[in-house]
N, CA, C and O atoms as CSV, one atom per row, in Angstrom:
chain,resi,resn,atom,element,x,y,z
A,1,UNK,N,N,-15.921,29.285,13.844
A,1,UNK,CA,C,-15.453,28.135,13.075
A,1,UNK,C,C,-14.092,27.682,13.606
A,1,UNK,O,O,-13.269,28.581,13.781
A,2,UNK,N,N,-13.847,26.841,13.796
A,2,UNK,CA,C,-12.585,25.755,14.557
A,2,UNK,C,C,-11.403,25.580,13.113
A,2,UNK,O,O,-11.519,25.038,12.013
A,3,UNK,N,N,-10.714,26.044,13.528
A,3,UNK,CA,C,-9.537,25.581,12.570
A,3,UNK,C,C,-9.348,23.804,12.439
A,3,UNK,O,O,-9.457,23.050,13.407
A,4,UNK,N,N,-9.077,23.403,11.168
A,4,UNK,CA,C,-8.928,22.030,11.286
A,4,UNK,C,C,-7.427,21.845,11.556
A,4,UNK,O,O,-6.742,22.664,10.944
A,5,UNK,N,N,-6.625,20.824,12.451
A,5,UNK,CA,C,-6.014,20.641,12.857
A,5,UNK,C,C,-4.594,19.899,11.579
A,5,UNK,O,O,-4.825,18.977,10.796
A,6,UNK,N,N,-3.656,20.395,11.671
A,6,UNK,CA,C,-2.486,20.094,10.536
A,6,UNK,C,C,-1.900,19.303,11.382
A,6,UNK,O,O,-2.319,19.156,12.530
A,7,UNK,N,N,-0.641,18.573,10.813
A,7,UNK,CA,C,0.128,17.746,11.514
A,7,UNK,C,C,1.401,17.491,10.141
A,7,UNK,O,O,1.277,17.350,8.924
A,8,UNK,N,N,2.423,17.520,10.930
A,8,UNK,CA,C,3.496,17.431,9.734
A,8,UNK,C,C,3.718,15.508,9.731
A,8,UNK,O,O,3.512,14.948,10.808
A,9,UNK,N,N,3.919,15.077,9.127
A,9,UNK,CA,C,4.900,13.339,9.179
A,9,UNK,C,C,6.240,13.531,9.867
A,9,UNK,O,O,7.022,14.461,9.666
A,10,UNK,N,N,6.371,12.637,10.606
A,10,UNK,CA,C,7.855,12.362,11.271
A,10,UNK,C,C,7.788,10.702,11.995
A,10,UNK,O,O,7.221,9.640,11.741
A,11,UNK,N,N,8.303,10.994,12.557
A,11,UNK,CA,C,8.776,9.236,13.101
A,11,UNK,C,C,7.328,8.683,13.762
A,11,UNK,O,O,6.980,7.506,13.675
A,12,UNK,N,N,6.657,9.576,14.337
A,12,UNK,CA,C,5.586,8.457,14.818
A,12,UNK,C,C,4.758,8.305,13.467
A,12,UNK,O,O,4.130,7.278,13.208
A,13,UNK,N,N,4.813,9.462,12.588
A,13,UNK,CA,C,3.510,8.983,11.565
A,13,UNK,C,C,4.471,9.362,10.516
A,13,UNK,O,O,4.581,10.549,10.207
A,14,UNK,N,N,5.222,8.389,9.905
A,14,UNK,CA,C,5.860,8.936,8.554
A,14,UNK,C,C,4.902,8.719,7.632
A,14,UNK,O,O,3.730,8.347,7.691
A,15,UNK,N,N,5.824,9.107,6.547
A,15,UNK,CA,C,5.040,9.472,4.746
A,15,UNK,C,C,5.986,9.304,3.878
A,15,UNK,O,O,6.598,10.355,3.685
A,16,UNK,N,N,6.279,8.620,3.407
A,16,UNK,CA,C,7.315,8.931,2.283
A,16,UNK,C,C,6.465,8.519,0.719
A,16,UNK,O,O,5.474,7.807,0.555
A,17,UNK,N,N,7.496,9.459,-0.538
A,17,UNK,CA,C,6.540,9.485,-1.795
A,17,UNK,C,C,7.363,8.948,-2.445
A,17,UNK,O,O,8.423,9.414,-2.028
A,18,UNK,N,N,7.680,7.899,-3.608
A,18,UNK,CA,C,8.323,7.810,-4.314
A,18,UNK,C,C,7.532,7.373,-5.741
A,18,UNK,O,O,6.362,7.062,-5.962
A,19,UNK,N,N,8.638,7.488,-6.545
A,19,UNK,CA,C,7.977,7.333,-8.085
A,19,UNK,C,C,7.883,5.611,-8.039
A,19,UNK,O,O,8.730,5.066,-7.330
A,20,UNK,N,N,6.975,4.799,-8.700
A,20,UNK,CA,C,6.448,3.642,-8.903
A,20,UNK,C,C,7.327,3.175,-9.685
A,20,UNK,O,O,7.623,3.958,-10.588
A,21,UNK,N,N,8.110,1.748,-9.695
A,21,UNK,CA,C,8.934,1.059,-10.339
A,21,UNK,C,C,8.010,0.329,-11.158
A,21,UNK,O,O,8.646,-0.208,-12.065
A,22,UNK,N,N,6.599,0.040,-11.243
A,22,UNK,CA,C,5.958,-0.377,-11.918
A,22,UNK,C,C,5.097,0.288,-12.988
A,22,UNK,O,O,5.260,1.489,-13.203
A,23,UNK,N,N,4.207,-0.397,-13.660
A,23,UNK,CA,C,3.320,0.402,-14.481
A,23,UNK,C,C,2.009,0.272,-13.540
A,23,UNK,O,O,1.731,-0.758,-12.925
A,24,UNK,N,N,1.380,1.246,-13.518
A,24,UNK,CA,C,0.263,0.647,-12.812
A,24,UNK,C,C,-1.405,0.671,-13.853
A,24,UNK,O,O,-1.608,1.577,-14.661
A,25,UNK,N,N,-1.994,0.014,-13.720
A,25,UNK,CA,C,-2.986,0.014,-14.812
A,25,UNK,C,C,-4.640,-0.751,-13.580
A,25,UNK,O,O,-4.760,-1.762,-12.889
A,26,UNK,N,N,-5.410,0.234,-13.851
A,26,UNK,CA,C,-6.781,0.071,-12.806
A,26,UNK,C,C,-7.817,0.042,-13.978
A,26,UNK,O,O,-7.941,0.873,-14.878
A,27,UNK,N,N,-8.428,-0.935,-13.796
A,27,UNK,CA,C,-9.680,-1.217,-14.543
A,27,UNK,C,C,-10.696,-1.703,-13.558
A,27,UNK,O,O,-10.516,-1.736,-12.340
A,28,UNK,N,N,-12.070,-2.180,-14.358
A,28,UNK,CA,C,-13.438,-1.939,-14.163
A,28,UNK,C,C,-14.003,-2.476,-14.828
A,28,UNK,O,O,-14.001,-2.300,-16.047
A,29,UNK,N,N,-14.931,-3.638,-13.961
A,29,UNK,CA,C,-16.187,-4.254,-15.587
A,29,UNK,C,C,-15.407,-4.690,-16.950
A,29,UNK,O,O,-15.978,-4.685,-18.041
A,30,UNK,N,N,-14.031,-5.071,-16.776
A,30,UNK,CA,C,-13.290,-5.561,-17.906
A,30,UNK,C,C,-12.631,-4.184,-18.579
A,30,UNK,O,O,-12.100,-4.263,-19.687
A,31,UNK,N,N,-12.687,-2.959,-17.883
A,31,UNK,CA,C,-12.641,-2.025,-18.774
A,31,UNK,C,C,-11.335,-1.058,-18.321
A,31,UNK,O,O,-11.660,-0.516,-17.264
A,32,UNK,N,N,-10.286,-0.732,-18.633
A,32,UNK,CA,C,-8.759,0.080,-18.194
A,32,UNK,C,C,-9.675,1.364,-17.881
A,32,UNK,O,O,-10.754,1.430,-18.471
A,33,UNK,N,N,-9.393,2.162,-17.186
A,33,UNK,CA,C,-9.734,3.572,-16.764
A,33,UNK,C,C,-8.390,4.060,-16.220
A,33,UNK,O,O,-8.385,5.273,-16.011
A,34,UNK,N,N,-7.556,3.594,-16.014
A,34,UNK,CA,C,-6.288,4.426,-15.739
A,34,UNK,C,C,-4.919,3.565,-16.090
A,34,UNK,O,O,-4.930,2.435,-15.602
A,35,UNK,N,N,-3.792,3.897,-16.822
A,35,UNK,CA,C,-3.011,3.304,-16.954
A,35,UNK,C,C,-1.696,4.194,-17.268
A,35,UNK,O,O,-1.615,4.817,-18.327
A,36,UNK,N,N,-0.513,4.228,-16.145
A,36,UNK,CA,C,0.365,4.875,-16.368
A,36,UNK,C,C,1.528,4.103,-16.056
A,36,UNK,O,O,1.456,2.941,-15.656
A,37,UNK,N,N,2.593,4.723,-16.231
A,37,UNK,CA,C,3.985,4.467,-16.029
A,37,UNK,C,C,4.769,5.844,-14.972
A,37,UNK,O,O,5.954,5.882,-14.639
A,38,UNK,N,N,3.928,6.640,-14.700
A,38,UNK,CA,C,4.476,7.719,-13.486
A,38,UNK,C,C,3.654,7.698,-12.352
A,38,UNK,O,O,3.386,8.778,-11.826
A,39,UNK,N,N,3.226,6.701,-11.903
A,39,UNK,CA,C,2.352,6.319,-10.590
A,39,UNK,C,C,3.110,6.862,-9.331
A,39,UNK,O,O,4.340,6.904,-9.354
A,40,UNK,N,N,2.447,7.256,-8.296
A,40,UNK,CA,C,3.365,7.822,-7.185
A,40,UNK,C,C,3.016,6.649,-5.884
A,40,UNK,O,O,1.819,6.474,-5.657
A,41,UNK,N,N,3.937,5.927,-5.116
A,41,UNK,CA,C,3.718,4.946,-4.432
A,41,UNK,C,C,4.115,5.638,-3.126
A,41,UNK,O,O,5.274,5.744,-2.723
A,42,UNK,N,N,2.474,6.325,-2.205
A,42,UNK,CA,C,2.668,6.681,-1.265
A,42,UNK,C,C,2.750,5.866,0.186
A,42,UNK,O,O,1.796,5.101,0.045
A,43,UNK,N,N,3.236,5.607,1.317
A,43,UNK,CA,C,3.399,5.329,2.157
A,43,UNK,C,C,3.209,5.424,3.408
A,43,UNK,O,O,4.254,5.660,4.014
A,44,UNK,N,N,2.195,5.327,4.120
A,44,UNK,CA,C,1.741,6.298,5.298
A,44,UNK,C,C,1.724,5.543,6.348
A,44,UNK,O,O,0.854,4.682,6.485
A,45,UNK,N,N,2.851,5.787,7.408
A,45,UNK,CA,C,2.681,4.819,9.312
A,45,UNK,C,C,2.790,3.138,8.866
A,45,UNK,O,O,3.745,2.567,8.340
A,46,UNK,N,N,1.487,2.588,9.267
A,46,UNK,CA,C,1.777,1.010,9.092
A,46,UNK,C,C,0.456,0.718,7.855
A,46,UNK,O,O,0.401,-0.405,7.353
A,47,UNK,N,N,-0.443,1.669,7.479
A,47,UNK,CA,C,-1.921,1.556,6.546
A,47,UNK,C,C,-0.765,1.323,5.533
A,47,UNK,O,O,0.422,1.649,5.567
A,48,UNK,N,N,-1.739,0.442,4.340
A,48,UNK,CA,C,-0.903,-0.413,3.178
A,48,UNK,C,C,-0.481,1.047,2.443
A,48,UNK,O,O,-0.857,2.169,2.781
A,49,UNK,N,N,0.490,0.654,1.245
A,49,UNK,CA,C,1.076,1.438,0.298
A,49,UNK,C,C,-0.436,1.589,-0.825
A,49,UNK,O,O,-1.219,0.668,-1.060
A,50,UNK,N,N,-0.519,3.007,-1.376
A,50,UNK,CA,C,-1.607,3.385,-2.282
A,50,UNK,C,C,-0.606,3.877,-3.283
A,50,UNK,O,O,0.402,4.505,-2.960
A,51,UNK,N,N,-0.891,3.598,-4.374
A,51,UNK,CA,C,-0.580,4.079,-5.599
A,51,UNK,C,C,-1.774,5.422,-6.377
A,51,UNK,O,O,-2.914,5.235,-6.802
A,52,UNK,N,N,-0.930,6.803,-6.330
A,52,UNK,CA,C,-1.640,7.678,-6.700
A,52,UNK,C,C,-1.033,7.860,-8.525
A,52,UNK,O,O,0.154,7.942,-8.843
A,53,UNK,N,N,-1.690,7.875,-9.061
A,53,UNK,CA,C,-2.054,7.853,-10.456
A,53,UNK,C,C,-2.400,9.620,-11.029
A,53,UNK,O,O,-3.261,10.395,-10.614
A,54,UNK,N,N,-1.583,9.776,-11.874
A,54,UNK,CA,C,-1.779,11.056,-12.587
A,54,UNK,C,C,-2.552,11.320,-13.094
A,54,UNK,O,O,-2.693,10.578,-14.066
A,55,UNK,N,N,-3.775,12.562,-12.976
A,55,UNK,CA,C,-4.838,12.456,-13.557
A,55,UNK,C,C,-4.678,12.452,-15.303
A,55,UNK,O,O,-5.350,11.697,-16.006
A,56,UNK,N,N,-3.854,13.251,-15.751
A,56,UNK,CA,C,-2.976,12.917,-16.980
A,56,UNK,C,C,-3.742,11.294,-17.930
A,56,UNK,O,O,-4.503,11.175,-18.890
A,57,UNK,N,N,-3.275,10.649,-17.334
A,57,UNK,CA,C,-3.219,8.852,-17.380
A,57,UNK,C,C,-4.788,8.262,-16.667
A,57,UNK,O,O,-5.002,7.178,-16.124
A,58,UNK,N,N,-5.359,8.957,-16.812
A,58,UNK,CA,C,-6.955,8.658,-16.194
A,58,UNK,C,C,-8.075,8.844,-17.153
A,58,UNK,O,O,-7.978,9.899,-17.779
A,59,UNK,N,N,-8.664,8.430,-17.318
A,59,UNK,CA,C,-10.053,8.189,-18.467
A,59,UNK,C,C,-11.392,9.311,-17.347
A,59,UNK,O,O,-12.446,8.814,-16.950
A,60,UNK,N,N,-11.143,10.215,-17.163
A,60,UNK,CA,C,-11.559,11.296,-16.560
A,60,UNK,C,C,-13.285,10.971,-16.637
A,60,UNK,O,O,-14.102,11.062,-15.721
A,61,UNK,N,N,-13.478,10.614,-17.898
A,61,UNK,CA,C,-14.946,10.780,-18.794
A,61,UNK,C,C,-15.733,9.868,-17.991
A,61,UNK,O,O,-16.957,9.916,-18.110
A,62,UNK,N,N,-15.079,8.850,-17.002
A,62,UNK,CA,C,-15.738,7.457,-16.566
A,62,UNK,C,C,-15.628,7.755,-15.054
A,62,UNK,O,O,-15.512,6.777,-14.314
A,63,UNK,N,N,-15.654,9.158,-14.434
A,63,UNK,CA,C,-15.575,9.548,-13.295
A,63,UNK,C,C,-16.349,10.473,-12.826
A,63,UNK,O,O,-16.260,11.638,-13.214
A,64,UNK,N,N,-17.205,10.077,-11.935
A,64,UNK,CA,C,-18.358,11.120,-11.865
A,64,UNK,C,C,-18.063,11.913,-10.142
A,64,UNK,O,O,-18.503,11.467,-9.082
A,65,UNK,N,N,-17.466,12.784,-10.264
A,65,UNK,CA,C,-17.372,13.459,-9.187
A,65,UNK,C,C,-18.516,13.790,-8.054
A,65,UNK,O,O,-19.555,14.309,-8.462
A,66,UNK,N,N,-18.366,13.498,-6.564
A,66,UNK,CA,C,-19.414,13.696,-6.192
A,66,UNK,C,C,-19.199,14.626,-4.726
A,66,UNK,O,O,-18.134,15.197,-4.493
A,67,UNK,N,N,-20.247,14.671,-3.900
A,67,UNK,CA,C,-20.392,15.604,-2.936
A,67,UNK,C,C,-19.446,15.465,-1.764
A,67,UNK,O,O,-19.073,16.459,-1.139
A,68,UNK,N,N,-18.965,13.960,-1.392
A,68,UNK,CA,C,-18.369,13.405,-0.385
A,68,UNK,C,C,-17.019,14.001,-0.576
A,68,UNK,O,O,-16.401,14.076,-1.638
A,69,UNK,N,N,-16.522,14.554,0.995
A,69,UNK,CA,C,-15.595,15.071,1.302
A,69,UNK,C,C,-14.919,14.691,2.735
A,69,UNK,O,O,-15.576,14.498,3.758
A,70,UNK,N,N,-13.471,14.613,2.641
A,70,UNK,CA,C,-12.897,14.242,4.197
A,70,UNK,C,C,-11.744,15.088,4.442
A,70,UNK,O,O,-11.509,16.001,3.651
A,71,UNK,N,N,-11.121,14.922,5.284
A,71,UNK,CA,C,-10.129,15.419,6.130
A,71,UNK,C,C,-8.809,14.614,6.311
A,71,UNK,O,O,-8.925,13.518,6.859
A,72,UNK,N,N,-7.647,14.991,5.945
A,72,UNK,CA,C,-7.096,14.193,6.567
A,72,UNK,C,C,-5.574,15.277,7.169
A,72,UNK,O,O,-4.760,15.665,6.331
A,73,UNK,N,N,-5.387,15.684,8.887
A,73,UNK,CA,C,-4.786,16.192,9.146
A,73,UNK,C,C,-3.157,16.077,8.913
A,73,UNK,O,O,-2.399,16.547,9.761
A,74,UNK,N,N,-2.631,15.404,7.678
A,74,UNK,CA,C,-1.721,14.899,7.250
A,74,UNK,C,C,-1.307,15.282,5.735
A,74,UNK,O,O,-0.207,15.556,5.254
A,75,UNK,N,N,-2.301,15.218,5.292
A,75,UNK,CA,C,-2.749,15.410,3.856
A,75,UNK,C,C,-3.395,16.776,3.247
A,75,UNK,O,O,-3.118,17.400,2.222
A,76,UNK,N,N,-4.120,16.944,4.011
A,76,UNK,CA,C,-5.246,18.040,3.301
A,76,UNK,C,C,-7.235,17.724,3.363
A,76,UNK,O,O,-7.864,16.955,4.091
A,77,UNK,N,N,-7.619,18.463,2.528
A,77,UNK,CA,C,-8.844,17.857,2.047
A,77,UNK,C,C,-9.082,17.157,0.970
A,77,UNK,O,O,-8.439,17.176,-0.080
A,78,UNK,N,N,-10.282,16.356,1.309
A,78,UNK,CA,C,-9.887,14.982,0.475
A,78,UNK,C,C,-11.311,15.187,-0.655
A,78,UNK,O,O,-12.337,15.539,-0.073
A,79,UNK,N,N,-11.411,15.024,-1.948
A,79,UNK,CA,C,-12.248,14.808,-2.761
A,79,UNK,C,C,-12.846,13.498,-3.167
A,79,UNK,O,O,-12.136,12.524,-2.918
A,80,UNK,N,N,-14.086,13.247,-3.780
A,80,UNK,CA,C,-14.131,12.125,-4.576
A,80,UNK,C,C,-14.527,12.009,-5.393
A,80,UNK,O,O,-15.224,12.962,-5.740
A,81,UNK,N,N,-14.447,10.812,-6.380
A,81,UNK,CA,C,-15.361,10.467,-7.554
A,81,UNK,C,C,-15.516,9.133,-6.935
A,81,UNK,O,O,-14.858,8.508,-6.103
A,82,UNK,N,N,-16.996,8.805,-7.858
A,82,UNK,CA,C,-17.794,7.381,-8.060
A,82,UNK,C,C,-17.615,7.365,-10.026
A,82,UNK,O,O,-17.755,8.197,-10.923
A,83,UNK,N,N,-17.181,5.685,-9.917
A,83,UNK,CA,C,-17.035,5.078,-11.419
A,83,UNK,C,C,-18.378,4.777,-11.517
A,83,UNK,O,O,-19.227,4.072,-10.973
A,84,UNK,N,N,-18.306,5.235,-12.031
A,84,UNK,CA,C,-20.233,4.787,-13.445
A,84,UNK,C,C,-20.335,4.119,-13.768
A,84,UNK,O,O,-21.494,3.864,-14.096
A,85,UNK,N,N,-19.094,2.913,-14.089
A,85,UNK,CA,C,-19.151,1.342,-14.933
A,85,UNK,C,C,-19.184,0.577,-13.574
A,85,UNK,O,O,-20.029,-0.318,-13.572
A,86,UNK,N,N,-18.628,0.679,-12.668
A,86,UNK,CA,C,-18.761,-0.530,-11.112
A,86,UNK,C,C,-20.221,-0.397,-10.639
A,86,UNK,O,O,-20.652,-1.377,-10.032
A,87,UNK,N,N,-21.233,0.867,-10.847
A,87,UNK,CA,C,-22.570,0.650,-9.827
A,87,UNK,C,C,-22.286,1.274,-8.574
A,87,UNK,O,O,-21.295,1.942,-8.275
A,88,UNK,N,N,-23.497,0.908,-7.724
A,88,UNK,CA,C,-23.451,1.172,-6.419
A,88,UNK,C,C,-22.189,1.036,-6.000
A,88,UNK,O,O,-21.444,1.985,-5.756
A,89,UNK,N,N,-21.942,0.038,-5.916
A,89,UNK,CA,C,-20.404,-1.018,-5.163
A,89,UNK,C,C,-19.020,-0.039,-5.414
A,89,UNK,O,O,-17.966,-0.243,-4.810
A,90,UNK,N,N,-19.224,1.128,-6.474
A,90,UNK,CA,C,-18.075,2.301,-6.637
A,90,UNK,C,C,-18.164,3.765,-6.784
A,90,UNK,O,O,-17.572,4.641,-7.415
A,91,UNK,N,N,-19.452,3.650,-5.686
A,91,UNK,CA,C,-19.556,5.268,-5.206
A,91,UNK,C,C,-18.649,5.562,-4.393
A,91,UNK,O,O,-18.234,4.729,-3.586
A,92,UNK,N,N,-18.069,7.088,-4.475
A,92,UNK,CA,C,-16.685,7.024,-3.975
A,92,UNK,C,C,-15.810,6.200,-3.380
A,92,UNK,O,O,-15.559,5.901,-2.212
A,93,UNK,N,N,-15.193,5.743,-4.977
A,93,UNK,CA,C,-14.301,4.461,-5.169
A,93,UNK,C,C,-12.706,5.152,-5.275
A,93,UNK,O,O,-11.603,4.634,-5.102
A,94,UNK,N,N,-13.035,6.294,-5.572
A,94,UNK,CA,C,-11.686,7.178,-6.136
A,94,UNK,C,C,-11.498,8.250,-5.271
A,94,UNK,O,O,-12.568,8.550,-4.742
A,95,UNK,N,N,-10.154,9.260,-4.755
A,95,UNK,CA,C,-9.500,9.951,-4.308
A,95,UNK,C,C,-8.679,10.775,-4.712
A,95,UNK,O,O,-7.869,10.494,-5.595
A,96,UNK,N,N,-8.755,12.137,-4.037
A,96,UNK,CA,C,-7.578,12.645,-4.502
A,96,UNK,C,C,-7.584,14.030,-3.374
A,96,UNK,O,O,-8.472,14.392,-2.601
A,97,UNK,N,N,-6.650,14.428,-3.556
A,97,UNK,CA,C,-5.533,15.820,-2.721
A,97,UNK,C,C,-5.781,16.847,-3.516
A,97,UNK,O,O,-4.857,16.981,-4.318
A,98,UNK,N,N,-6.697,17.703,-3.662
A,98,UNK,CA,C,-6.327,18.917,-5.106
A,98,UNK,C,C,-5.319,19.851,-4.647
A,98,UNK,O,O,-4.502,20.394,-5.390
A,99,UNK,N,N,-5.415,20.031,-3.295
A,99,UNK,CA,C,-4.491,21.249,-2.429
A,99,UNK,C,C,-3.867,20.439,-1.817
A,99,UNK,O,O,-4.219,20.394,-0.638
A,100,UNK,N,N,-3.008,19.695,-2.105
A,100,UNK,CA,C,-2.557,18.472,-0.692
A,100,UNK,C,C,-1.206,19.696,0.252
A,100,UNK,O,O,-0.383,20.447,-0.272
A,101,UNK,N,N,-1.373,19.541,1.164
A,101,UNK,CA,C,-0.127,19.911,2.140
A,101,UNK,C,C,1.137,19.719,1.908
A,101,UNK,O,O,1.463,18.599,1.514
A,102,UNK,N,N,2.327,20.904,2.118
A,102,UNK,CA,C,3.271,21.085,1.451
A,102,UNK,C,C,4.212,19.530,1.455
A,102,UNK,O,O,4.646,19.001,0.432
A,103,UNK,N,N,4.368,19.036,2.746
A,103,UNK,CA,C,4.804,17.395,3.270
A,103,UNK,C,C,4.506,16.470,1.916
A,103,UNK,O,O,5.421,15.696,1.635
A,104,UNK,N,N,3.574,16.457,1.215
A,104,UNK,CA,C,2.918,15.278,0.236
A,104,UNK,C,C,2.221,16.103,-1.108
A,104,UNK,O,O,1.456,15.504,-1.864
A,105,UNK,N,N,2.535,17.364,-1.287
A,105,UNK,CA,C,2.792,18.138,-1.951
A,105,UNK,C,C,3.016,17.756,-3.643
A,105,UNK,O,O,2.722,18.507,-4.574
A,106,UNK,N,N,3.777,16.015,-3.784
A,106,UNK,CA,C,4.072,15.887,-4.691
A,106,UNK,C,C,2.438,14.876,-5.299
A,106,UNK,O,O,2.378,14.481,-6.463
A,107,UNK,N,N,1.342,14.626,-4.342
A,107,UNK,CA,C,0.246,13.639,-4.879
A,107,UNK,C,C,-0.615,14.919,-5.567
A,107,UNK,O,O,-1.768,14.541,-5.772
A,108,UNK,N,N,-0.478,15.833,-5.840
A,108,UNK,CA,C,-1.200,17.191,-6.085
A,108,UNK,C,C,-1.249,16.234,-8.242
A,108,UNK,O,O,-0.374,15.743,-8.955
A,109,UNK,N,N,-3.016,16.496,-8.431
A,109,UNK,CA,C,-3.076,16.045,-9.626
A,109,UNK,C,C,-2.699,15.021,-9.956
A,109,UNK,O,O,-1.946,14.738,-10.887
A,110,UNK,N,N,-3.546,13.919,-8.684
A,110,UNK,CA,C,-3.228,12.485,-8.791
A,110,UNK,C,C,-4.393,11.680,-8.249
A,110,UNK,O,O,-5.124,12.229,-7.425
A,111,UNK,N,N,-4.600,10.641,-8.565
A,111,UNK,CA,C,-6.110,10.444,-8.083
A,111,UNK,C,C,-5.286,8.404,-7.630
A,111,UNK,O,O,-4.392,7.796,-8.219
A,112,UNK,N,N,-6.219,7.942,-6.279
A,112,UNK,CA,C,-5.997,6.905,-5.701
A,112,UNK,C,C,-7.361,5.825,-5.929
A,112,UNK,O,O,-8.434,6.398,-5.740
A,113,UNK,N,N,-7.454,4.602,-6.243
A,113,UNK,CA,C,-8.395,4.147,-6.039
A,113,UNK,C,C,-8.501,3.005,-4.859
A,113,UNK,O,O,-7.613,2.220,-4.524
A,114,UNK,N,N,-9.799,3.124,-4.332
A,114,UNK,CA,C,-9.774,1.970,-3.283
A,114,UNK,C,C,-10.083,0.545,-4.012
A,114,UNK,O,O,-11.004,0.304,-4.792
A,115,UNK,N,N,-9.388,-0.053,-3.695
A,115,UNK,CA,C,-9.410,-1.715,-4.458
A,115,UNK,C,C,-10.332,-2.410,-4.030
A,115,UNK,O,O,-10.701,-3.123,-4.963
A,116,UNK,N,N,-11.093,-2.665,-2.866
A,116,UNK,CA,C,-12.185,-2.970,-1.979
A,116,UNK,C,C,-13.979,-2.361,-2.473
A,116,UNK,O,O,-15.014,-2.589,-1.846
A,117,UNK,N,N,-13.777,-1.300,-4.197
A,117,UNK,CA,C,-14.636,-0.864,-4.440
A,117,UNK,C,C,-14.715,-0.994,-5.877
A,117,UNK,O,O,-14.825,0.059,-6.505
A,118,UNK,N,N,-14.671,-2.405,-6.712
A,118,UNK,CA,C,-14.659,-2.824,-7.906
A,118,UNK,C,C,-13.565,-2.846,-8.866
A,118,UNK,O,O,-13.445,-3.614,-9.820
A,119,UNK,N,N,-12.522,-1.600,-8.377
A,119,UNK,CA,C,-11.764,-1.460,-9.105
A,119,UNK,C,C,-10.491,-2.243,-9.131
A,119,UNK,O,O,-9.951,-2.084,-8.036
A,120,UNK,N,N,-9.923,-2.858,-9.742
A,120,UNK,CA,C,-8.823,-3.779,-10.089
A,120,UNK,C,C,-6.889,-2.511,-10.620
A,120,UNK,O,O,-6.239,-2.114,-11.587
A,121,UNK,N,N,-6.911,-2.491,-9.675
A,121,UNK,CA,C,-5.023,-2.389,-9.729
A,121,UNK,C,C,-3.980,-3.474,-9.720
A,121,UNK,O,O,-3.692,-4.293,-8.847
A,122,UNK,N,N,-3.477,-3.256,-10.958
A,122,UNK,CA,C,-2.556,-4.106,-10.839
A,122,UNK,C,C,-1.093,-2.711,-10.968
A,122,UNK,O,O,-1.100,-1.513,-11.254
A,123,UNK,N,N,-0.063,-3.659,-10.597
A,123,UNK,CA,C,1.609,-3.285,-10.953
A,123,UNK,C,C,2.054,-4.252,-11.954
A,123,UNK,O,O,2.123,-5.464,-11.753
A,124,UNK,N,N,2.342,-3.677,-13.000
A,124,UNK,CA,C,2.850,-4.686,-14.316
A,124,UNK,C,C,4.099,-3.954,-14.300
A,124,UNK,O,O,4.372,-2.800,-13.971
A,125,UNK,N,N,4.770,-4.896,-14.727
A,125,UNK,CA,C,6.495,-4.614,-14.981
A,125,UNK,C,C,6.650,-3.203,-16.350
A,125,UNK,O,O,6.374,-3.191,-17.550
A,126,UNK,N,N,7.038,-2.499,-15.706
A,126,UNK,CA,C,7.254,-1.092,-16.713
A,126,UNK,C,C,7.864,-1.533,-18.315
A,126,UNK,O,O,8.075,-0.660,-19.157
């Protein structure tokens, strides 16, 4: 078995984490499934800014965890869920780090959604 390959962030591939100046609130089919005020606004190279969301602040019940799994030599291993209210169109729509790598360490018990898969994020003024 091949070790999977780690990589720390630095100048060619930074990362930086900071806490969200906004509220962030993700819904579905008209419907909120996540809405917090401690959102983590991660940052990675030149790929857009993702807002990771505390599972805390997540409607858990409307998340159906599934088999799909990735890699990311930066991050860790990657999990998913599919939303049950989007359909097809939001099978693994959602993300998360359960073990994330010490570097990003702080997205640990935080879940990301892809916006491109029904789900609606907004940033509302805290």
């Amino acid at each position: 078995m091949t070790a999977k390959p780690t990589r720390v962030p630095g100048p060619d591939h930074p990362i930086s984490i900071e806490r969200s100046a906004s509220r962030v609130v993700v819904s579905i089919a008209g419907r909120i499934i996540a809405d917090s005020r401690e959102a983590l606004t991660l940052r990675e190279a030149k790929y857009p800014a993702v807002q990771y969301i505390p599972r805390k602040d997540v409607d858990m019940s409307l998340l159906e965890r599934t088999d799909h799994a990735t890699y990311c030599p930066y991050k860790g291993d990657c999990a998913y869920y599919s939303i049950a209210l989007g359909g097809e169109r939001s099978v693994n729509a959602v993300w998360t780090y359960e073990a994330p790598y010490a570097a990003v360490a702080r997205i640990k018990d935080h879940l990301a959604f892809y916006p491109d898969r029904g789900a609606t994020i907004e940033e509302r003024a805290a």
